[in-house]
Every structure is written in structure tokens, then in C-alpha cells.
KOLNUBA-121780 format. One record per residue: x, y, z of N, C-alpha, C in turn. Coordinates in steps of 0.001 Angstrom, whole numbers, plus 500000, padded with zeros to 6 digits. Layout:
BEGIN
XYZXYZXYZ
...
END
This chain:
BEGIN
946882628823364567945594628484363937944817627528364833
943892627542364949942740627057366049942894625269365611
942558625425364071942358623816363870944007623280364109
945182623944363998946337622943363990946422622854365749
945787623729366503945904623492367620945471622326367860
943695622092367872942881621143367935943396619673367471
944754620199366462945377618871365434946397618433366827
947269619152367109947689618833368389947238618486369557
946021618908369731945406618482371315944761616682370553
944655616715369716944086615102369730944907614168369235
946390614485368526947451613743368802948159613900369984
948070614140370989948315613907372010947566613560373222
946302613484372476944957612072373268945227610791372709
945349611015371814945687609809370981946882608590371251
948071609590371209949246608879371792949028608691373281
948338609186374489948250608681375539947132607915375717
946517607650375065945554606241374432946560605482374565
947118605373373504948265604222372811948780603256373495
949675605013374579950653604466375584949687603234376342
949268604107376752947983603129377740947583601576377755
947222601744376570947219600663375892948064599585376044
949257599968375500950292599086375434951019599056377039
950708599443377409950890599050379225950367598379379652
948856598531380069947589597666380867947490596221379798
947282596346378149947105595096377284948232594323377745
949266594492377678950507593300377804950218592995379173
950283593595380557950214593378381653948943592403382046
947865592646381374946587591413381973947168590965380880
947907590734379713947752589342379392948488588252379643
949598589068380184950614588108381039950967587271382254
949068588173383539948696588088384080947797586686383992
947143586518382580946252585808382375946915584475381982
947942584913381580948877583419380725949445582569382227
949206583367383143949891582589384332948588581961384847
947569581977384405945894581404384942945209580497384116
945546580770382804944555580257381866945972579525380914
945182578433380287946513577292379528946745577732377748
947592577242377260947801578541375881946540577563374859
945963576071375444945056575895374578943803577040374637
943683577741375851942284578469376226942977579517374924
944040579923375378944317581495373979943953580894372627
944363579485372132943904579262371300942678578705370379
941748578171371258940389578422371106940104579930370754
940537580973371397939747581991371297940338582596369994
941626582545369749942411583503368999941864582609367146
941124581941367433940743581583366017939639582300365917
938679582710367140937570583762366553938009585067366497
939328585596367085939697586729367004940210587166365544
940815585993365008941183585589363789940450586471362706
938976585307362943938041585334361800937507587088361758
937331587372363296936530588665363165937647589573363156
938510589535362982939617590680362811939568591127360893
938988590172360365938479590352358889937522590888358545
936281590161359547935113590594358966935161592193359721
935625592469360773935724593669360576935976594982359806
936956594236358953937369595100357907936203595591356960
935315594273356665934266593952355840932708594714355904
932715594728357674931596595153357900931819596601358123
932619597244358040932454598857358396932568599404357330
932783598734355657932840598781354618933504600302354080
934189600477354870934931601831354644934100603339354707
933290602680355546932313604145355793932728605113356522
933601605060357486933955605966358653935198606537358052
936095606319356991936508607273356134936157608207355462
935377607034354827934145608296354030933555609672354898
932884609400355717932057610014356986933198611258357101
934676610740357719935860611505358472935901613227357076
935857612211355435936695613057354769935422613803354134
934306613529354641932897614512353673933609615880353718
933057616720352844933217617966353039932143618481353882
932455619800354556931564620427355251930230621007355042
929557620322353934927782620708353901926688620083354778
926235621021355820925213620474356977924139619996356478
923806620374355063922701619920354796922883618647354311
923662618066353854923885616664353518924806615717354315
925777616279354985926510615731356419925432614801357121
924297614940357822923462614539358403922774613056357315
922553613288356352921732612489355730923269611006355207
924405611979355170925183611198354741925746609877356302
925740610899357491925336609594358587924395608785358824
923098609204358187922026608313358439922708607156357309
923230607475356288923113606819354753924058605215355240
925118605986356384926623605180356604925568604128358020
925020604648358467924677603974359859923711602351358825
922955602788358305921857602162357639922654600975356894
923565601944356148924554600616355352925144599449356285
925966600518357271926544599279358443925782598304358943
924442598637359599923845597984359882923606597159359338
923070596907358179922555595727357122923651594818357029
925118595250356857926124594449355845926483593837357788
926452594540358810926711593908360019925732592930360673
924538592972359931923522591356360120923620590528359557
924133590738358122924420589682357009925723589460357669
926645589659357893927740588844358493927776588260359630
927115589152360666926540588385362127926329587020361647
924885586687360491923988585893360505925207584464359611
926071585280358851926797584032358045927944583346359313
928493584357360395929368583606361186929160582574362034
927610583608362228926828582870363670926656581004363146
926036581078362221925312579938361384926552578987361039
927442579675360595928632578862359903929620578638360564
929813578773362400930575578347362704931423577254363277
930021576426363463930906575143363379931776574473362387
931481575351361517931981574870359941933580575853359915
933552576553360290934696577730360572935489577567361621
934822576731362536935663575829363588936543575044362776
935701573930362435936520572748361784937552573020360639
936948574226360118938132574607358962939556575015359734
939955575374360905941225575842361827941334574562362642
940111573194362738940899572365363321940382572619364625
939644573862365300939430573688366642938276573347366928
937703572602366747935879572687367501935414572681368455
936348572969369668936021574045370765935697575365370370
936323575867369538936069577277369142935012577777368433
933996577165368151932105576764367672931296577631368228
931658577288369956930614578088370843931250579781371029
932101579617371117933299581031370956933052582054369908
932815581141368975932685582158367364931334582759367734
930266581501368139929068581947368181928581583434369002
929507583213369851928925584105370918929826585549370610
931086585606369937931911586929370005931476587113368574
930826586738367985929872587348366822929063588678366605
928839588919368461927534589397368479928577590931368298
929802590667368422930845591740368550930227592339367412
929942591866366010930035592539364806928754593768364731
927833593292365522926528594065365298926734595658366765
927670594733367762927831595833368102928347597326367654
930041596739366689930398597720365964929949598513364667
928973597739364315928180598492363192927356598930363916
926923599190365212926009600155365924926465601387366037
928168601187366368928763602338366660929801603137365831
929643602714365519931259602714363759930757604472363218
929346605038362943929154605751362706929490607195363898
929080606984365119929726607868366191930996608089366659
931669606868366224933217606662366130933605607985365282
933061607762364330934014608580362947933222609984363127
931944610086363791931834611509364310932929612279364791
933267611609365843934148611877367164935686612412366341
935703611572365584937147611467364515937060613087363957
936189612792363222936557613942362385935701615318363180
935630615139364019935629616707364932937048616912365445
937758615923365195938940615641366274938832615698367960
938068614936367891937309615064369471938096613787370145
939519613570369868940268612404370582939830612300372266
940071613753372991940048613146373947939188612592374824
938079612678373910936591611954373967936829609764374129
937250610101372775938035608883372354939027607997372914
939587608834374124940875608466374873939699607803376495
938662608254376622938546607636377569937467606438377175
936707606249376152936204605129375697937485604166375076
938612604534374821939496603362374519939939602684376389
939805604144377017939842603288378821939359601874379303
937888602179378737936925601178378746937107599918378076
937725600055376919938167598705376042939438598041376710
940361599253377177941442598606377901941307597850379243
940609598641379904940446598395381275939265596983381643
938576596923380645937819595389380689937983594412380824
938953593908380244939486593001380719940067592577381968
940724593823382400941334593790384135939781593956385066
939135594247384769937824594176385774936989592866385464
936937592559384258936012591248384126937062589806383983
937904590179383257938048588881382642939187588252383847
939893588841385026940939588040385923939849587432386875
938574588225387077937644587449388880937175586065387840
936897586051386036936251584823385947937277584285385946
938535584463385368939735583662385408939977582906386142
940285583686387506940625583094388763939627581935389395
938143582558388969936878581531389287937025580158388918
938156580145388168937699578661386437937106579035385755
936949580311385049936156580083383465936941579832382373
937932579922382794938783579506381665938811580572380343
938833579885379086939027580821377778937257582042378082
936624581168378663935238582367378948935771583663379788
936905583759379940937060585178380902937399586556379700
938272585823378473938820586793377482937636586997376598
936669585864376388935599586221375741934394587136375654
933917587002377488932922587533377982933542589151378055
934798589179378762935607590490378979935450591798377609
935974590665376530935561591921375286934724592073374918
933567591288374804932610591743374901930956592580375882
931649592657376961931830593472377822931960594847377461
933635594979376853934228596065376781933268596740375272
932998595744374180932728596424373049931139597085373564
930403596180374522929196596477374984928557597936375409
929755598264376202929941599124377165930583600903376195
931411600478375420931632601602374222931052601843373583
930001601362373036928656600978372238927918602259373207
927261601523374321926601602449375440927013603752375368
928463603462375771928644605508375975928670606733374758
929209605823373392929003606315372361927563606545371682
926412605965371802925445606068371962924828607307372454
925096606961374122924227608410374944925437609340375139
926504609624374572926790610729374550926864611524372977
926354610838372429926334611185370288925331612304370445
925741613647369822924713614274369514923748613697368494
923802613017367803923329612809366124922753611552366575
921839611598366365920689610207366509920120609980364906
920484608420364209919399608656363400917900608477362882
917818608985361991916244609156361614915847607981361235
914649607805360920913957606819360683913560606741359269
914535606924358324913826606879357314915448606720356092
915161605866355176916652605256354634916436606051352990
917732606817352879917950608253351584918965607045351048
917573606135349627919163605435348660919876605819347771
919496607711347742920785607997346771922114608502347752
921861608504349215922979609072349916923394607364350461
922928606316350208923273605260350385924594604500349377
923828604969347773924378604633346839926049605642346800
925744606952347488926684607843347319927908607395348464
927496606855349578928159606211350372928994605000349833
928037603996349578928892602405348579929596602907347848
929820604029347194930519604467345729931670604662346236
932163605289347593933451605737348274933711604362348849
933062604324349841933079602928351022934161601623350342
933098601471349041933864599932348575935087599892348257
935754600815348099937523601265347829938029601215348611
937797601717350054938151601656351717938503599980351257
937208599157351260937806597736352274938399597056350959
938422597618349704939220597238348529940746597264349171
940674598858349808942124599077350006942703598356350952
941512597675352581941852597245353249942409595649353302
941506595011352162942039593553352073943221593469351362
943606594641350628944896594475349780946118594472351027
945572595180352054946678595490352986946638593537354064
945504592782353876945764591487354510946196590245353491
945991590885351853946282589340351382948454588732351203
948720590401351529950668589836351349951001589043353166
949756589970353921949878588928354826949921587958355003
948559586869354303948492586096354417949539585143353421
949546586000352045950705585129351312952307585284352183
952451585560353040953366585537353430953795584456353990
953113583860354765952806582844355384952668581476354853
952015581696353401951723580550353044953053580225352100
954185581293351643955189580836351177956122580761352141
956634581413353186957552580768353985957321579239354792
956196579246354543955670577623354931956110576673354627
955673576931352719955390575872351515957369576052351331
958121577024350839959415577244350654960846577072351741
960121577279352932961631577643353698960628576733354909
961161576820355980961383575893357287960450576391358413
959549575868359660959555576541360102960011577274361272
961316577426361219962315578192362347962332579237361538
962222579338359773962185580949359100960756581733359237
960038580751359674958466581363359607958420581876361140
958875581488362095959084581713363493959868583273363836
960868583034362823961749584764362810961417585586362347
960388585025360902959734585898360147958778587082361177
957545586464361492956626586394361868956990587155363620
957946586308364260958289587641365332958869588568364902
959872588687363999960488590039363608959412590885362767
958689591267362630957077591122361947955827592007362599
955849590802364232955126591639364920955605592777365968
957371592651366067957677593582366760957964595111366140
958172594498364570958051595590363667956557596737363689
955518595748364031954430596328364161953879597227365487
954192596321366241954103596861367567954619598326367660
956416598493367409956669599731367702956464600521366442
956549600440365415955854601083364455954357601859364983
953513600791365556952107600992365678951763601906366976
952830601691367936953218602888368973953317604177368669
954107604055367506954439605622366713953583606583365999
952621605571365033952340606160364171950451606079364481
950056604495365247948504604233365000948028605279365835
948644606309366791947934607442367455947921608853366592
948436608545365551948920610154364805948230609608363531
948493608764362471947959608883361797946426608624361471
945615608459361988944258608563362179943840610147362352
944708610986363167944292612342363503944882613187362318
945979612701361557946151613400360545945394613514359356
944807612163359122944063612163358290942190613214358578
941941612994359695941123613635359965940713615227359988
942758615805360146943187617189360799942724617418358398
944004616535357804944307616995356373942492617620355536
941889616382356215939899616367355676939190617768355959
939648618384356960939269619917357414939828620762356234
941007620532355888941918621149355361941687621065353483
941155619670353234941244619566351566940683620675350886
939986621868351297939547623229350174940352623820350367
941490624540351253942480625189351372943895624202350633
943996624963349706945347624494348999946910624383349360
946858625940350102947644626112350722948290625679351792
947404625906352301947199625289354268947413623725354130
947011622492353530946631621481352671948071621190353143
949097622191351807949967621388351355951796622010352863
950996623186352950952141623304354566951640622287355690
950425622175355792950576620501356647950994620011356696
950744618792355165950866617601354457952888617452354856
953688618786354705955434619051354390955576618941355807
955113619746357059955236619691358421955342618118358440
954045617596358597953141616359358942954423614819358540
954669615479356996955971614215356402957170614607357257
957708615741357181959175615873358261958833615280359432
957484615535360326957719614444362125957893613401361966
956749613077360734956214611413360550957891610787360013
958550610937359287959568610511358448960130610777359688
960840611596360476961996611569361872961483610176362477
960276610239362688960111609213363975960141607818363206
960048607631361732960057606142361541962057606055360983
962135606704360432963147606897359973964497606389360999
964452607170362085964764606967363674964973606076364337
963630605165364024963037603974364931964079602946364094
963894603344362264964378602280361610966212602138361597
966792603114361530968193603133361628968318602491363235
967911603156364078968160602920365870968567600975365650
967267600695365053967035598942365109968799598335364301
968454599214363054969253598237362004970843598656362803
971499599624362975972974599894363942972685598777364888
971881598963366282972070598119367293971137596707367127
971206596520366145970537594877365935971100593993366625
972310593676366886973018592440367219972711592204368695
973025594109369326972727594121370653971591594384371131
970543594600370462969006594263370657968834592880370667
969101591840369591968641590174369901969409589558371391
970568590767371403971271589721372374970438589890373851
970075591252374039969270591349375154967710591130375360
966923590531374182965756590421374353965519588768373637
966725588406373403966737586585372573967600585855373127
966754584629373226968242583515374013969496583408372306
969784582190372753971171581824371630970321581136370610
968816580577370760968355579534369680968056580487369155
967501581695368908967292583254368106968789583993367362
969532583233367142970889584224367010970674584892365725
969809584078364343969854584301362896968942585273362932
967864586274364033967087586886364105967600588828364062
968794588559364298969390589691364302969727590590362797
970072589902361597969831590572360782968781590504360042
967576589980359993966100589888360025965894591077360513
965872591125361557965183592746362532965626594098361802
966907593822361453967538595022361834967260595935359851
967696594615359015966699595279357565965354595591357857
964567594876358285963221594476357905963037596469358628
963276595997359848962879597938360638963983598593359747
964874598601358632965556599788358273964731600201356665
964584599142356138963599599413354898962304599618355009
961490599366356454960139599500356333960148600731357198
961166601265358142961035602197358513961366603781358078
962188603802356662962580604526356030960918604458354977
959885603659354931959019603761353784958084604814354360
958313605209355892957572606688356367957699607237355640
958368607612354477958661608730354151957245609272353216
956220608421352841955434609048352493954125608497353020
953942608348354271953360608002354859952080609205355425
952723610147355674951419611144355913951239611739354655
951607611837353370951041612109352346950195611052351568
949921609820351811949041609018351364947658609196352143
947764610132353648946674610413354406946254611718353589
947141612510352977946562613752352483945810613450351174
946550612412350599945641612198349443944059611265349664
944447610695350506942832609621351218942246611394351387
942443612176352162941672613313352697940814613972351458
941290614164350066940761614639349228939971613687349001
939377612861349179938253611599348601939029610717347437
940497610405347161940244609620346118940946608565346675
939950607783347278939593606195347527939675605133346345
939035605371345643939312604604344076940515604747343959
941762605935343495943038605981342959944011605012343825
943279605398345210944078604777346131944336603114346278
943344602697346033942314601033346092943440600281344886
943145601123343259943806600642342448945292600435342820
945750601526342989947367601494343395947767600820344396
947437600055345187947249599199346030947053597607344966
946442597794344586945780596383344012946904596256342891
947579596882342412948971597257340807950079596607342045
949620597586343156951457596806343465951277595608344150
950233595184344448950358593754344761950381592688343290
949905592681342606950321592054341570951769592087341064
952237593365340590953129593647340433954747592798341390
954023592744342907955149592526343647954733591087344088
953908590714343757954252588693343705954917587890342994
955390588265341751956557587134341113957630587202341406
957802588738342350959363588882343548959522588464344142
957920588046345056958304587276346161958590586184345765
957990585495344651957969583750344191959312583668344123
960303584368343509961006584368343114962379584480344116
961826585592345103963223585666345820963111585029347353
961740584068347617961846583189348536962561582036348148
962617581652347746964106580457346757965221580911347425
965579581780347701966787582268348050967144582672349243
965948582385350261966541582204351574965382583041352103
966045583159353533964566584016354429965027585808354729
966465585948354324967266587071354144966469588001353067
966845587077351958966485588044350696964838587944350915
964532587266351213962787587036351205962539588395351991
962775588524352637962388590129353896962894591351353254
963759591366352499964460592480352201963397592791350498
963221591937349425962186592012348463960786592551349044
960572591594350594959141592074351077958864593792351138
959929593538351921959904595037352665959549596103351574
960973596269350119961376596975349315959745596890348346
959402596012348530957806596227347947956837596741348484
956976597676349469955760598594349849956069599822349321
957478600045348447957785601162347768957117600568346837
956699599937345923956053599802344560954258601107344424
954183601287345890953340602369346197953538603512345678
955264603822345826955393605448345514954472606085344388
954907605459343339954812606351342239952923606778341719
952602605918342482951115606257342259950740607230343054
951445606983344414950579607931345531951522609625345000
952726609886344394953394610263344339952923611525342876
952371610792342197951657611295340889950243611767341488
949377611203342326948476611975342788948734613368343302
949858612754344615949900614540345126950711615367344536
951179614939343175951572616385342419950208616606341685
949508615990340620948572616558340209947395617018341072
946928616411341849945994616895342536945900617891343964
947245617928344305947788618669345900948613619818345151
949334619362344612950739620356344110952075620130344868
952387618985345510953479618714345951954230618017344923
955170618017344320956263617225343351957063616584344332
957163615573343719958458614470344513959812614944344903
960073616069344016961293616656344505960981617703345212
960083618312345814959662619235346952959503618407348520
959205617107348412959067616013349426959738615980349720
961401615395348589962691614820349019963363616403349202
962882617533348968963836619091349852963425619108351225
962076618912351376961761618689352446962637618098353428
962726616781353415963241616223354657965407615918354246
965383617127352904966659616611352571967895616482354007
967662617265354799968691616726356109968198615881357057
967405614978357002967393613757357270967748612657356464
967599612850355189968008611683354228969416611504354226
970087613760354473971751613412354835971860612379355884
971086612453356755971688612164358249971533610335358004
970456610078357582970411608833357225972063607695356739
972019608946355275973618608380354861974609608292355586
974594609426356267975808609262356866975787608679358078
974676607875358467974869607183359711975036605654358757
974321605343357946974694604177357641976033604209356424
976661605461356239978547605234355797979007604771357477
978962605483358178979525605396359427979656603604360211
978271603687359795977812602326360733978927601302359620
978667601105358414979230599848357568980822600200357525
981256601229358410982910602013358227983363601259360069
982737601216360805982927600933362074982661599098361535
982036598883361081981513597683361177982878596641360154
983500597446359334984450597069358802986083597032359749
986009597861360898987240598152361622987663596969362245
987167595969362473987457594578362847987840594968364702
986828595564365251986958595974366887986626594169367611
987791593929368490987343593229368632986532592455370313
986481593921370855985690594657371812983961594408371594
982798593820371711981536594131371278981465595484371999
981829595680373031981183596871374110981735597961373518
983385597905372763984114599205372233983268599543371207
983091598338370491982210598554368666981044599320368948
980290599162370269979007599381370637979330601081370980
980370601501371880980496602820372319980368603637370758
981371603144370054981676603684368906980418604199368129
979649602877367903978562603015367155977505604224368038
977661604064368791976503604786369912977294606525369445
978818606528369592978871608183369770978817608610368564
978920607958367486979072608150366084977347608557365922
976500608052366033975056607877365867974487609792366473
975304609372368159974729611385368807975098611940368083
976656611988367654977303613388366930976435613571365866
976077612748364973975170613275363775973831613543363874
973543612966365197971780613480365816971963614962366046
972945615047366914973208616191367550973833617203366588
974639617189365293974484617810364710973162618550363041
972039617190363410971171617490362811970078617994363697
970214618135364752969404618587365543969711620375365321
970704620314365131971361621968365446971203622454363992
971277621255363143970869622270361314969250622405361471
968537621519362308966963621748361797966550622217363061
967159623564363887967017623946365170965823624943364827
965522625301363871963771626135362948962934625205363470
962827624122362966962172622965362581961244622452364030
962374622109365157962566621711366651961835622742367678
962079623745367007961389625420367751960287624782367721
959748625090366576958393625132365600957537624380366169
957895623017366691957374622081366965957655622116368464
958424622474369291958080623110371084957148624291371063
957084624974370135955971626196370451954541625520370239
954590625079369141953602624622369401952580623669370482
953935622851371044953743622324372092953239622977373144
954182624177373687953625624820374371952451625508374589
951942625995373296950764626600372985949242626037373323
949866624665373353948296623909373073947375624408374444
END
């Protein structure tokens, strides 16, 4: 089929985005940490802070909206003018409150170096509400590899601007000027290469029809920053901070490779499912494909961590990190097993229901704060393991949508990937059966664990050898 092709050619722009990414970003910044002093990172990283929010705020969930319209040309068009017009406005009113208020937004973090900083990477916000609408063009054509070379530009900015001011003495002005540079410059090309220019003239019932979807987006999006932030503010107020230190790295490395995996695919799935929401059929053989990769690769990532935990801290942590090892190794086995319905919450965003989604989001955060109150008392162990086990408080909502509204039942999901869930068990009987043998070898325990782990890869590789085809032909095909 043409479009699952197209679904493949832009997850695999996507993921070599990613890669990219995560190559050149770590490399200038490690580059830069040897030039510039960690007060310069921290001046800046309080405006990165602030606008890493208002971002959320100012794109007001339009470029979802935009991704999942259905296909009518006659209102498609009016519905980008509707999204551009909105951005714009809600991206001056925030420009104008940061710009104005930041000496005041300084002093609230304590830095008032960071005043002139806010002021000036402000202007970031008006850039992205310039472009936020051609973005989500690009998206939902699945036009990644469009996308793969304007993320070049964001990557590569920094290595062209921000090391000659570095090296000059500009100090924290090299990371500043650099991204904005980079957002400058994506702005530009997205611009003159957009077919769709808009009109001059503002439609407030395709405005109003826009806010009606939109405001559920950044409903859904702040629900996804406030366990963040309560996270923080109870391992603070409750536990020590050497638990907020383990927390918080075991946290972001969770994110990192998680975000390797999944932030290049799931954006294109959701975009691929939005083509797809009038076909029922087609819809729901996606949505079953889409959960079996997505669930292998987190699923994978999360067992890999939780087996070799001990010998992961030992090779990437000195000895003052030792309590970090079973931190890592739950935190990636429960949050990486919560793939499991991870590309079906994109199939249900794809049908438009933003509202169902927003609420169920907003239930389980209520729902899952008197757990946390409750089971941070009890250490920084159980605190991670409650955290984690509370992004399942999601299921049953997202779970009741896509049976009534898709036609997938929960027990068609769990047939789905039922020989991975075997393989799951029986790597973690195996693992807690070795782990009981009292080896007193680390390197023997380690062989053990390692051949025990292939044989059941390797024999689930050979039960889902359909599955493995399916997914090289297609490869090949593209």
C-alpha cells in the first residue's frame, strides 16, 4: 500500500533525524562544557526552563489538530489559516508577558543574570508560532524527509555559531545567539519552501472550531509536566538530596533512550493512523502491527536494563552511585513494559478525541497523587516503582475508547503481542531463578544471564518468524 510505504519512508527520516541528533547535541555540548563555566549553562538553562512551557502553551495544540483534520480541501485550507492566526496571537501575548516579566522570572529562580537571556530567547516564541503551522503541514503529508534536513539546521547551529563565539569569550551568549540562529533559520526555510501561504483575512468560526480541539492538546500536555514537577517537589520536601540526584538521573536516562526509540516513530504514527481514521479496517491492522514493533522495542529496552542493571551502573557509575542500580533497572522495566499501549493512544488521538483523551489524563493524575503522598514515606525504592505503575492508571480509559470507538478489545491487544508477554515471563522467571543460585562469579552470573536472555530471544524470534518477514519486506520494499 502506497501510504504504509510513505509510513515507512518517514519513520526512517525520522529515526535518522534522531540518531543525528543525539550524536552532534551531546558532542558540542561537551565541547562547550570544556569552554564555557557550568554558571554560563546555568544562566541560560533557566530560560530554557521557562520556554520549554510556554511552548507547550503557545502552539496550543494546533498542529495536532491540523495533523488529524480529515481530508476536506475545502476547509483544510481555511482550517490553516484558522491555526496560523490563533498561534500567532496567543505567541504575542506570551512573547509580550515573558519579555516584560523577566526580570521578575529571573529573580523568582534566583538568577538575575538570566533577565537579559529571557529577554532576548523570547523572541524564540514568535518565531515558532510563525512556523508551527508548516511544521504540521509537513507532518501530516508525512513529508519527514523534508523534516530531517530542517532538524540539520537546528542541530548543526550550534556547531557553526555557538563554538567561534565561545572560543571568542562570549560566554553563555554563544548557546543563546546559536539557537536562536537555528530557530531563525527553520522559520526561513519552512516559510519559502511551504506551499500554503496565508490569507489575509481571519474565519472565527474555523478559529472557534480550532480552540474547541486545540485546548485539550495543551490540557493533555500540562498534565504530562505537573507529576513532573510534583516529583521533585516531594523527593525534596520527603527524602534527601542524594534520592533526588538518582531519581532525576535515572529519569533522564530513562528518557533519553526511550526518546531514541520512540520520539522518531511516534509522531509519524500518529500522522500515518490520521490518513487512516475513515478506513476501519486498515485503522485497526495498523494500530495491531504498529503495538507489536512499538511494545518489542520498549519492552526490550525495559527487560535488557532491569537483567543487566548491576552491570550497567557498574560501567557507566563510580562507587558513590552504587544505590542507583535498582532504581534504573525497575524504573526502565515498568515504564518500559507501559509501551504496550503506546501506539494505540496515537490511534485514538488520530480519530479527534482530544477531549476523552485530556480527561483521562487529568482522572489519573488525581487519582495517582495520594500514592505518591503516600508511598514516598517509604523510601525512594517504593517511590519509583508507585511512580512508574501510575502511568498504567491510563489503561482503562484509553482502553475503553479503542474498543468502542476503533473495535479493538483489550483482549485482542493482549493476543496480539501474546508471545512477547510469554517471553517477558519467562525471562524474568529465569532472571529471579539465576539470581537466586548464589553464583559467586559476577562474570559467571553475567554469562548465565546473557545466554539465558538469547535462547528465549532466539527462540521468540523463530515463533514470530511471520511477524520478522513482514517487517524485512517491507523494509526492503521502501
Amino acid at each position: 500500500m502506497p501510504l504504509l510505504k510513505d509510513t515507512l519512508n518517514a519513520t526512517l527520516w525520522s529515526v535518522l533525524a534522531e540518531i543525528i541528533a543525539k550524536i552532534i547535541s551531546p558532542a558540542v555540548f561537551l565541547i562547550l562544557t570544556h569552554i564555557l563555566s557550568p554558571s554560563d549553562f546555568g544562566v541560560v538553562s533557566v530560560a530554557t526552563t521557562i520556554l520549554g512551557l510556554i511552548y507547550v502553551v503557545s502552539d496550543m495544540g494546533t498542529s495536532k489538530v491540523l495533523i488529524q483534520a480529515e481530508d476536506d480541501e475545502g476547509n483544510i485550507q481555511k482550517l490553516y489559516d484558522a491555526a496560523f492566526y490563533l498561534n500567532i496571537f496567543v505567541g504575542i501575548i506570551l512573547f509580550l508577558v515573558v519579555f516584560l516579566f523577566s526580570k521578575e522570572l529571573a529573580s523568582f529562580y534566583s538568577q538575575p543574570q538570566s533577565d537579559s537571556v529571557i529577554k532576548v530567547m523570547s523572541v524564540q516564541i514568535l518565531l515558532y508560532s510563525l512556523c508551527s503551522v508548516q511544521n504540521a503541514i509537513r507532518k501530516r503529508n508525512l513529508d519527514f524527509r523534508f523534516l530531517f534536513y530542517i532538524r540539520l539546521i537546528t542541530i548543526c547551529s550550534p556547531l557553526l555559531i555557538a563554538l567561534p563565539i565561545a572560543f571568542s569569550g562570549g560566554g553563555y551568549w554563544a548557546i543563546v545567539l546559536s539557537t536562536i540562529a537555528g530557530s531563525l533559520l527553520n522559520t526561513v526555510v519552512l516559510w519559502v519552501k511551504s506551499k500554503w501561504k496565508p490569507i489575509l483575512y481571519i474565519n472565527w468560526h474555523m478559529i472557534y472550531r480550532v480552540i474547541g480541539k486545540s485546548i485539550w492538546n495543551t490540557i493533555e500536555q500540562i498534565c504530562v509536566w505537573i507529576p513532573v514537577c510534583f516529583d521533585t517537589f516531594l523527593i525534596s520536601k520527603f527524602l534527601s538530596v542524594n534520592d533526588l540526584g538518582l531519581y532525576t538521573t535515572s529519569k533522564t536516562l530513562f528518557n533519553t533512550a526511550i526518546g531514541l526509540l520512540f520520539t522518531p516513530i511516534l509522531p509519524v504514527l500518529f500522522s500515518a493512523f490520521s490518513r487512516y481514521q475513515n478506513s476501519g479496517k486498515l485503522l485497526r491492522e495498523a494500530l495491531l502491527f504498529s503495538q507489536k514493533v512499538v511494545f518489542l522495542l520498549g519492552a526490550s529496552l525495559g527487560l535488557f536494563v532491569y537483567i543487566f542493571n548491576s552491570y550497567i551502573s557498574d560501567c557507566f557509575f563510580s562507587n558513590t552511585w552504587s544505590e542507583i542500580s535498582s532504581i534504573l533497572g525497575i524504573m526502565f522495566l515498568i515504564m518500559g513494559l507501559e509501551s504496550f499501549y503506546s501506539a494505540f493512544i496515537e490511534g485514538v488521538r488520530s480519530k479527534g478525541y482530544f477531549k476523552e483523551i485530556a480527561v483521562n489524563a487529568s482522572v489519573s493524575i488525581l487519582v495517582a497523587i495520594p500514592f505518591l503522598l503516600l508511598s514516598v514515606k517509604y523510601g525512594l525504592f517504593y517511590y519509583v516503582v508507585v511512580r512508574s505503575l501510575a502511568l498504567y492508571i491510563h489503561y482503562p480509559g484509553i482502553f475503553y475508547l479503542l474498543d468502542k470507538k476503533i473495535g479493538i478489545s483489550f483482549k485482542q491487544s493482549v493476543y496480539n503481542v501474546r508471545f512477547i508477554l510469554i517471553s517477558i515471563i519467562i525471562m524474568l522467571l529465569l532472571n529471579y531463578c539465576l539470581e537466586g543460585l548464589g553464583v559467586e562469579s559476577r562474570f559467571g552470573l553475567f554469562l548465565l544471564k546473557l545466554f539465558s536472555t538469547v535462547s528465549v530471544l532466539l527462540i521468540f524470534l523463530f515463533v514470530e518468524r511471520k511477524f520478522l518477514k513482514q517487517i524485512l519486506s517491507l523494509v526492503m520494499k521502501r
